[in-house]
FIPAFI-363257 format. One record per residue: residue number from 1; residue in one letter; x, y, z of N, C-alpha, C, CB in turn. Coordinates in nm, 3 decimals, m for minus. Each point is the difference from the previous one (the first is absolute). Glycine has a CB too. Example, Ala and Ser with C-alpha at 12.3 -4.5 7.8 and 13.67 -1.06 7.14 Angstrom:
FIPAFI-363257
[atom 1; "A"; [1.319; m0.569; 0.780]; [m0.089; 0.119; 0.000]; [0.090; 0.120; 0.000]; [m0.189; m0.117; 0.125]]
[atom 2; "S"; [0.154; 0.222; m0.197]; [0.082; 0.119; 0.006]; [m0.077; 0.109; 0.073]; [0.118; m0.063; m0.215]]
This chain:
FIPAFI-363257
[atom 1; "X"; [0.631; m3.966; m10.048]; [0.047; 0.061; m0.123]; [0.075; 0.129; 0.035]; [m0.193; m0.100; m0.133]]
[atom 2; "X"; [0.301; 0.058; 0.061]; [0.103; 0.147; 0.034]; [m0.082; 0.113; m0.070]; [0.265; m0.116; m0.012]]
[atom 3; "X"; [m0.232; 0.272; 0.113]; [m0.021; 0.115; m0.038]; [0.098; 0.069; m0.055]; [m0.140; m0.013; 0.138]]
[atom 4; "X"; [0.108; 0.130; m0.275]; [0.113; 0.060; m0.011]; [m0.045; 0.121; 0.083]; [0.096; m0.101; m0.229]]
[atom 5; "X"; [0.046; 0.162; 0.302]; [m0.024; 0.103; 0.135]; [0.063; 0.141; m0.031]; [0.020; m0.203; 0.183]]
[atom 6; "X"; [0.014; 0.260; m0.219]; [0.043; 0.119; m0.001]; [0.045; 0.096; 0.108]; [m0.120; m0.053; m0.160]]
[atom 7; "X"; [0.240; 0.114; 0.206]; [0.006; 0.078; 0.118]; [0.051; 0.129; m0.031]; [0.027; m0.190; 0.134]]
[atom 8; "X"; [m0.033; 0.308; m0.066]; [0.119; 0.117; m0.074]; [m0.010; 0.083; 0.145]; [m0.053; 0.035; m0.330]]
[atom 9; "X"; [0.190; m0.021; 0.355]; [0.010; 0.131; 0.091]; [0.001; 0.157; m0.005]; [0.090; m0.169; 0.051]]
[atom 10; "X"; [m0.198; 0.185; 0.012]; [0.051; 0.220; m0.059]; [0.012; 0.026; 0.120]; [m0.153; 0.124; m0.211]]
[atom 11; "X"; [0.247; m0.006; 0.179]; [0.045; 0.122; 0.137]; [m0.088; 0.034; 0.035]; [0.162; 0.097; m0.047]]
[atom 12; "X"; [m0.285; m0.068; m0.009]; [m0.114; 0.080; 0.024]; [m0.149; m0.038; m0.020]; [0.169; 0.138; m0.051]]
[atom 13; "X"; [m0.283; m0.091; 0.117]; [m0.118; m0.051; m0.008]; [m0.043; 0.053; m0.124]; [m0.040; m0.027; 0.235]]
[atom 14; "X"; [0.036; 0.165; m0.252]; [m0.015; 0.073; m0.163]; [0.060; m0.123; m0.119]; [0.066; 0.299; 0.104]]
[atom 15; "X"; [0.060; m0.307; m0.077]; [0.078; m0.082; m0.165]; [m0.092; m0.148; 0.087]; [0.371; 0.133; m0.117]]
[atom 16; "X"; [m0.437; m0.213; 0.176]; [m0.047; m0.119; 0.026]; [m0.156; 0.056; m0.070]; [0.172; m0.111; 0.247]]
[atom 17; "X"; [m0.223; 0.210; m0.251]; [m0.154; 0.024; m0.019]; [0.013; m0.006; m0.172]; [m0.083; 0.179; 0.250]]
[atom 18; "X"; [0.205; m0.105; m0.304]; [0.004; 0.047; m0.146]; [0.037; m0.154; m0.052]; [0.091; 0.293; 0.012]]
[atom 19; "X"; [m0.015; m0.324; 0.029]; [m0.012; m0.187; m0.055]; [m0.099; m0.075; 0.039]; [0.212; m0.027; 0.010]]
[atom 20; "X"; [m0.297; 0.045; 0.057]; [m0.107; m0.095; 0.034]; [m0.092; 0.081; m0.088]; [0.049; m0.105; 0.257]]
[atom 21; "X"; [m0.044; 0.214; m0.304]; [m0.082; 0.097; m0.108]; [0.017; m0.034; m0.141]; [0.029; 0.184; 0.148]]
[atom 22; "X"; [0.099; m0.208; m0.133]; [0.062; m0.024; m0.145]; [m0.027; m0.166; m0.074]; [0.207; 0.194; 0.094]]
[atom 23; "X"; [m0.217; m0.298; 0.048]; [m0.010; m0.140; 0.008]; [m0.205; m0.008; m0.058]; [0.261; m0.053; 0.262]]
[atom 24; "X"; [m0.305; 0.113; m0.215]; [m0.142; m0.005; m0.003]; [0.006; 0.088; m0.129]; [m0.097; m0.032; 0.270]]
[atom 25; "X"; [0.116; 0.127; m0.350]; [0.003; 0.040; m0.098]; [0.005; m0.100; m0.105]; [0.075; 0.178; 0.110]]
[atom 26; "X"; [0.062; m0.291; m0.100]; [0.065; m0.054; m0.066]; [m0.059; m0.125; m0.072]; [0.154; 0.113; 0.139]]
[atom 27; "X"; [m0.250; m0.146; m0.006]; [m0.139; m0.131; m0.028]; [m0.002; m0.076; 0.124]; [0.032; m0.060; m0.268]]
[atom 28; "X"; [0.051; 0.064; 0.345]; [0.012; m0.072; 0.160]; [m0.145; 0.035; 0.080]; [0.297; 0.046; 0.026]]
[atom 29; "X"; [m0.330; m0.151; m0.012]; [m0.152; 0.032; 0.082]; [0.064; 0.061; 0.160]; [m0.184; m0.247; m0.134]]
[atom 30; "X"; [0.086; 0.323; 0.149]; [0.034; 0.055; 0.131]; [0.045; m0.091; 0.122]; [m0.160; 0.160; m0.081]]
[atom 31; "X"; [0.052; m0.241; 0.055]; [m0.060; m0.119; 0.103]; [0.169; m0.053; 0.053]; [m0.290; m0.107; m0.160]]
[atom 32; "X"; [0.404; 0.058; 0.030]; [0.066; m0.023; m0.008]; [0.165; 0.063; 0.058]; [m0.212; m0.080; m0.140]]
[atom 33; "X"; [0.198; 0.164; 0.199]; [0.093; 0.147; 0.064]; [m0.033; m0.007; 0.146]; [m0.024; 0.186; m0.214]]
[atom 34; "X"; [0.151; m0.187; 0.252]; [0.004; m0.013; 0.164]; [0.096; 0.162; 0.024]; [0.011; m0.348; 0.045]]
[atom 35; "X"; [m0.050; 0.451; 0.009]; [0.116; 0.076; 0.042]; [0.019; 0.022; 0.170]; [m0.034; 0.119; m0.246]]
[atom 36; "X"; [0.137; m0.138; 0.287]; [0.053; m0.022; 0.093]; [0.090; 0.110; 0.083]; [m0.037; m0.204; m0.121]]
[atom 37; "X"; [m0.054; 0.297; 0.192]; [0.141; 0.153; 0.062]; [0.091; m0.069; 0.133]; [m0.204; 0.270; m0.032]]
[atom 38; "X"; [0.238; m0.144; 0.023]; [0.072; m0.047; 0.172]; [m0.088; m0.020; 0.114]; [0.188; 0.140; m0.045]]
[atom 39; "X"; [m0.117; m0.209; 0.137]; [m0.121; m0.051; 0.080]; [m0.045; 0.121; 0.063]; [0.076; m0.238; 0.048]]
[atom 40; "X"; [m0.051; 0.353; m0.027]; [m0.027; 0.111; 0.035]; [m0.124; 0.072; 0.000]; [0.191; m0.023; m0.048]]
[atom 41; "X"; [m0.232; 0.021; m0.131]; [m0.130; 0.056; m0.073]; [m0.052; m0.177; m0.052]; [0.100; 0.322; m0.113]]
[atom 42; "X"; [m0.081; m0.415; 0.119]; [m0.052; m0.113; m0.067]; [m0.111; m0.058; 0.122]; [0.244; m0.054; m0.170]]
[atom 43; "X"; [m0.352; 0.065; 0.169]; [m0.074; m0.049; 0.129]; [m0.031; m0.196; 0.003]; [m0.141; 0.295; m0.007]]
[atom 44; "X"; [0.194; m0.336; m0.117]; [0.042; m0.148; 0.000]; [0.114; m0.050; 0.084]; [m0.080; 0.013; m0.217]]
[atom 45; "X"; [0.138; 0.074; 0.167]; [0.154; m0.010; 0.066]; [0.035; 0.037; 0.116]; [0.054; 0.026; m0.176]]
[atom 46; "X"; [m0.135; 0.036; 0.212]; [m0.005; 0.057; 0.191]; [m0.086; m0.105; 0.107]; [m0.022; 0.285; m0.086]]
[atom 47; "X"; [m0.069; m0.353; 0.016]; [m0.077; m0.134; 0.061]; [0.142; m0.077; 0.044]; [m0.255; m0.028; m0.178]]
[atom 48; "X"; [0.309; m0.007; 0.116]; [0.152; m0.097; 0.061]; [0.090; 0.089; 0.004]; [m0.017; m0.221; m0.102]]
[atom 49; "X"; [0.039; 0.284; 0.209]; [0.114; 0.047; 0.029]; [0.141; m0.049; 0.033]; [m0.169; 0.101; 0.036]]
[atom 50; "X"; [0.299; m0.112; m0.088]; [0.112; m0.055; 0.000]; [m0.002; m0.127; m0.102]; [0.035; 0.098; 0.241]]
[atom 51; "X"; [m0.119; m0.073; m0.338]; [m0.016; m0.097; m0.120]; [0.051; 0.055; m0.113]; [m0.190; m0.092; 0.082]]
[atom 52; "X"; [0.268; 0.031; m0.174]; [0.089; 0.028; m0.108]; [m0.167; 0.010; m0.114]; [0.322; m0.164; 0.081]]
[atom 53; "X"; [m0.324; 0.245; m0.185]; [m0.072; m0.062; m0.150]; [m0.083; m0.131; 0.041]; [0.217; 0.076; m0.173]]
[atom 54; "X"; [m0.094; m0.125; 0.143]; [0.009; m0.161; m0.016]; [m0.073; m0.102; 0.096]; [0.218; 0.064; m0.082]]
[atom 55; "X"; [m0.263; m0.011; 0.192]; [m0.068; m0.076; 0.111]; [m0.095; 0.046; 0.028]; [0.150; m0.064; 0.081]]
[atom 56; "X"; [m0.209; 0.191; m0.185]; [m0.206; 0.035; 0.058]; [m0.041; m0.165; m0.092]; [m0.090; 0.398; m0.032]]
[atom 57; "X"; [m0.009; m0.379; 0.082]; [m0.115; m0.121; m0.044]; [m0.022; 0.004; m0.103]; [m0.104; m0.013; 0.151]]
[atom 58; "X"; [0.120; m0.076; m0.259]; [m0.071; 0.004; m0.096]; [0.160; m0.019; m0.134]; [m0.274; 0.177; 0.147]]
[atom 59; "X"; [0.370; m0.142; m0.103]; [0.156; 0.029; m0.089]; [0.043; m0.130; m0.007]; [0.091; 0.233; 0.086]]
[atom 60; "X"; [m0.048; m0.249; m0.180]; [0.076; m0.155; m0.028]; [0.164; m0.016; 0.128]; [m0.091; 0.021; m0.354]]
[atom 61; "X"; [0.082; m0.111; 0.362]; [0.096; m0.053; 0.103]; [0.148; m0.030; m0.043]; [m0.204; m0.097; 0.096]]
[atom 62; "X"; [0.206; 0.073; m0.241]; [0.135; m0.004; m0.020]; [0.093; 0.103; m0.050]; [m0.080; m0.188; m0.018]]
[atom 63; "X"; [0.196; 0.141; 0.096]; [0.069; 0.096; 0.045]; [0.074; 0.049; m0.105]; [m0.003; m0.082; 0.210]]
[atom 64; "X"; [0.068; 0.007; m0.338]; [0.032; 0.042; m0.060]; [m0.051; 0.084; m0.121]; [0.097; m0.147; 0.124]]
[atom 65; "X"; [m0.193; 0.154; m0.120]; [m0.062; 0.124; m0.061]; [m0.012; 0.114; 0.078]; [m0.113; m0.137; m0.123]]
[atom 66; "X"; [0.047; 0.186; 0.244]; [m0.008; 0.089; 0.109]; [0.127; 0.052; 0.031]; [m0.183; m0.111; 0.081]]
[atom 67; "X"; [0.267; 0.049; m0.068]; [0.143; 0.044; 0.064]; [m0.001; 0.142; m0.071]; [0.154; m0.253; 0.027]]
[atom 68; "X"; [m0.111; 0.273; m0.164]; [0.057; 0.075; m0.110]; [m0.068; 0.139; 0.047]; [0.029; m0.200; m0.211]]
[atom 69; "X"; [m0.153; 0.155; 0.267]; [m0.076; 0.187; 0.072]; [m0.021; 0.013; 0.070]; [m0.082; 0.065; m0.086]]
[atom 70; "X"; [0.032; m0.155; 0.174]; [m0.007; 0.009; 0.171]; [0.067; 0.066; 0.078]; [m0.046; m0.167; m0.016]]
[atom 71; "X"; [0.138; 0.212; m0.018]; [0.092; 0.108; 0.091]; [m0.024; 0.095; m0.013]; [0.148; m0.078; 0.005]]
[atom 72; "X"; [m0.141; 0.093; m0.129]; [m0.052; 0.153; m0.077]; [m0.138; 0.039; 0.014]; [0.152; m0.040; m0.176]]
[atom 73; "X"; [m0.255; 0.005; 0.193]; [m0.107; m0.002; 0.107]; [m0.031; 0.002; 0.081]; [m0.011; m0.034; m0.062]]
[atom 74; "X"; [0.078; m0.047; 0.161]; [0.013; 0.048; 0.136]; [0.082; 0.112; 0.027]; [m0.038; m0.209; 0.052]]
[atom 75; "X"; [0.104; 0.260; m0.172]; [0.040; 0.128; 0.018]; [m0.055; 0.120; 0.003]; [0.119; m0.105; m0.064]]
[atom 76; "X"; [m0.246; 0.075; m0.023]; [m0.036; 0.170; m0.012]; [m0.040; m0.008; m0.163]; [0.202; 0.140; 0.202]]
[atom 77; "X"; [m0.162; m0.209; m0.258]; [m0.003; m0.033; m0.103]; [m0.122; m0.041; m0.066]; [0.198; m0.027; 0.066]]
[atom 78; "X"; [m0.332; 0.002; m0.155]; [m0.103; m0.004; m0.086]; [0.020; m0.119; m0.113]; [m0.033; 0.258; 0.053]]
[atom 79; "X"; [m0.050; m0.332; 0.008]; [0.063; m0.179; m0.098]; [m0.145; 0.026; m0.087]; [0.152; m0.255; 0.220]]
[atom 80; "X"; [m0.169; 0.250; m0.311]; [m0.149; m0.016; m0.111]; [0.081; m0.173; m0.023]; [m0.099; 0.329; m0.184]]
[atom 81; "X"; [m0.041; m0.402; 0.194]; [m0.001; m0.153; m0.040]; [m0.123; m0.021; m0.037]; [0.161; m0.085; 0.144]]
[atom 82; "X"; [m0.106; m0.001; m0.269]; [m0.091; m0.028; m0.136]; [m0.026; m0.136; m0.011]; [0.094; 0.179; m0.128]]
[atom 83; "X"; [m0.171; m0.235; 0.175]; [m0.044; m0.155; m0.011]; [m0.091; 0.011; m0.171]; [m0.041; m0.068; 0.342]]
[atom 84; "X"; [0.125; m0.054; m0.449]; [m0.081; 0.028; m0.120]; [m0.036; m0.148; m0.020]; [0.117; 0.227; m0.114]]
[atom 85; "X"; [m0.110; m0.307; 0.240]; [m0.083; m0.138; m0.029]; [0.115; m0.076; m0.140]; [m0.325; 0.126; 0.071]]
[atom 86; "X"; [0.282; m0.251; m0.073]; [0.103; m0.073; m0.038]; [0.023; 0.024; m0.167]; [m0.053; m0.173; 0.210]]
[atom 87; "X"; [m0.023; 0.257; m0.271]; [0.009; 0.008; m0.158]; [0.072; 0.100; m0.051]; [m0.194; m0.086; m0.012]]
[atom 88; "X"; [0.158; 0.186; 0.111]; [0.114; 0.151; m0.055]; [0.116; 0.005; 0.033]; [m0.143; 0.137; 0.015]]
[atom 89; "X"; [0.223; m0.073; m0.142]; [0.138; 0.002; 0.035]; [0.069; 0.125; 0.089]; [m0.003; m0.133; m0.217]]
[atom 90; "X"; [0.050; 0.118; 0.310]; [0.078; 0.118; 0.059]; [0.031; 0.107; m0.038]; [0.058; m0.126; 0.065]]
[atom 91; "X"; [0.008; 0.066; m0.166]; [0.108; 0.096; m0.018]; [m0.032; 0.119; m0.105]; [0.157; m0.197; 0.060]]
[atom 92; "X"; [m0.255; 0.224; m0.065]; [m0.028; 0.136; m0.079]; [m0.090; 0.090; 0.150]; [m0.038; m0.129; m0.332]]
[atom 93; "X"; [0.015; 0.056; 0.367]; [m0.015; 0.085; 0.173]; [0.155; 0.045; 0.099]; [m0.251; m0.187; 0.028]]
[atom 94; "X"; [0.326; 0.059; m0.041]; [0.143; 0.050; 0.058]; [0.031; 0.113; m0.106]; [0.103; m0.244; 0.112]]
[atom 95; "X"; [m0.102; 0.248; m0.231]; [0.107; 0.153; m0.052]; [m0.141; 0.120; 0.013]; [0.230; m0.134; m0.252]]
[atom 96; "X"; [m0.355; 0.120; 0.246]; [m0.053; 0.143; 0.043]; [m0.010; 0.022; 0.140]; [m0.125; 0.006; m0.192]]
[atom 97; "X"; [0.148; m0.104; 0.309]; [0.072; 0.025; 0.104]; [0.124; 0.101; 0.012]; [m0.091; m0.211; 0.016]]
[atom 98; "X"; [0.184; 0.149; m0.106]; [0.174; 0.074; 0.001]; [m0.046; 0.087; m0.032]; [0.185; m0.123; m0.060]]
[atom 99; "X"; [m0.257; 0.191; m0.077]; [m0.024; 0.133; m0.067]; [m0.063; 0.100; 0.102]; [m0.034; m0.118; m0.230]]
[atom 100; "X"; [m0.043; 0.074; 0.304]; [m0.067; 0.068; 0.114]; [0.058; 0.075; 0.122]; [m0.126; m0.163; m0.071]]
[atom 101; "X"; [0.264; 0.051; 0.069]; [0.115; 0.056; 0.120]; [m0.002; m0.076; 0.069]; [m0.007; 0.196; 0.013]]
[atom 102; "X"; [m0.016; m0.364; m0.017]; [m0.018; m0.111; 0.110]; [0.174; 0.052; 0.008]; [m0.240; m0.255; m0.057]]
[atom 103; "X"; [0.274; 0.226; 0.172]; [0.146; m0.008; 0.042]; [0.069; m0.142; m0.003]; [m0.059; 0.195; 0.146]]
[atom 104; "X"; [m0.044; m0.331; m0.132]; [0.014; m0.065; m0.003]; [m0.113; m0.119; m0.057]; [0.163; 0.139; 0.138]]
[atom 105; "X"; [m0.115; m0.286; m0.177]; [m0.171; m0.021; m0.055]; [0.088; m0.159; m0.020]; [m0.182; 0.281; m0.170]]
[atom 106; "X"; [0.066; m0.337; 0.233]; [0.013; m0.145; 0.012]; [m0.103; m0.096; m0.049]; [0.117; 0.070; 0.176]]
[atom 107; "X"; [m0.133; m0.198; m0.266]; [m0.115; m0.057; m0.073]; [0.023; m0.141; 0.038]; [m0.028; 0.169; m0.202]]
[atom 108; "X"; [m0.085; m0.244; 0.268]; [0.004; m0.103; m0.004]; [m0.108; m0.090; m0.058]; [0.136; 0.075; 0.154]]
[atom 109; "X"; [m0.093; m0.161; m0.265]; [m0.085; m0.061; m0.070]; [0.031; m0.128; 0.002]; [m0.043; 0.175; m0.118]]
């Protein structure tokens, strides 16, 4: 059963904490929020070193969803991802994403 997925890029770990603040405010179970730093400060992300987002354990494999931030993450960049299971709709998570300062924000349902 398809998931609906949610992604958003911030410049910053602060604007990634205040949307993952704002997401859990909003009714998003915590459980449900993945945030993701640079591999730098992310100690997930330092276990695989020379691994994009997109290739720690556990991240969906297709590519055409991942593409759209994976760079921007392996940049330096702060991905918050919102798994809301197959009933919730996205897209009131993608625009308090944008409102938050996602730079970018990708949904696959």
């Amino acid at each position: 059963m398809a998931h609906n997925v949610v992604a958003g890029v911030f410049a910053s770990l602060d604007a990634a904490e205040r949307a993952r603040g704002r997401l859990i405010e909003a009714g998003v179970s915590e459980s449900c929020i993945a945030l993701s730093a640079d591999l730098s400060t992310d100690d997930i992300a330092a276990e695989y070193p020379g691994q994009c987002f997109t290739n720690q354990p556990g991240q969906s494999s297709e590519e055409d969803f991942a593409e759209p931030y994976a760079d921007a993450a392996h940049a330096g960049g702060c991905v918050v991802r919102v798994d809301l299971g197959a009933k919730q709709d996205g897209a009131p998570v993608e625009v308090l994403m944008r409102d938050c300062g996602a730079q970018q924000t990708t949904w696959r349902h």
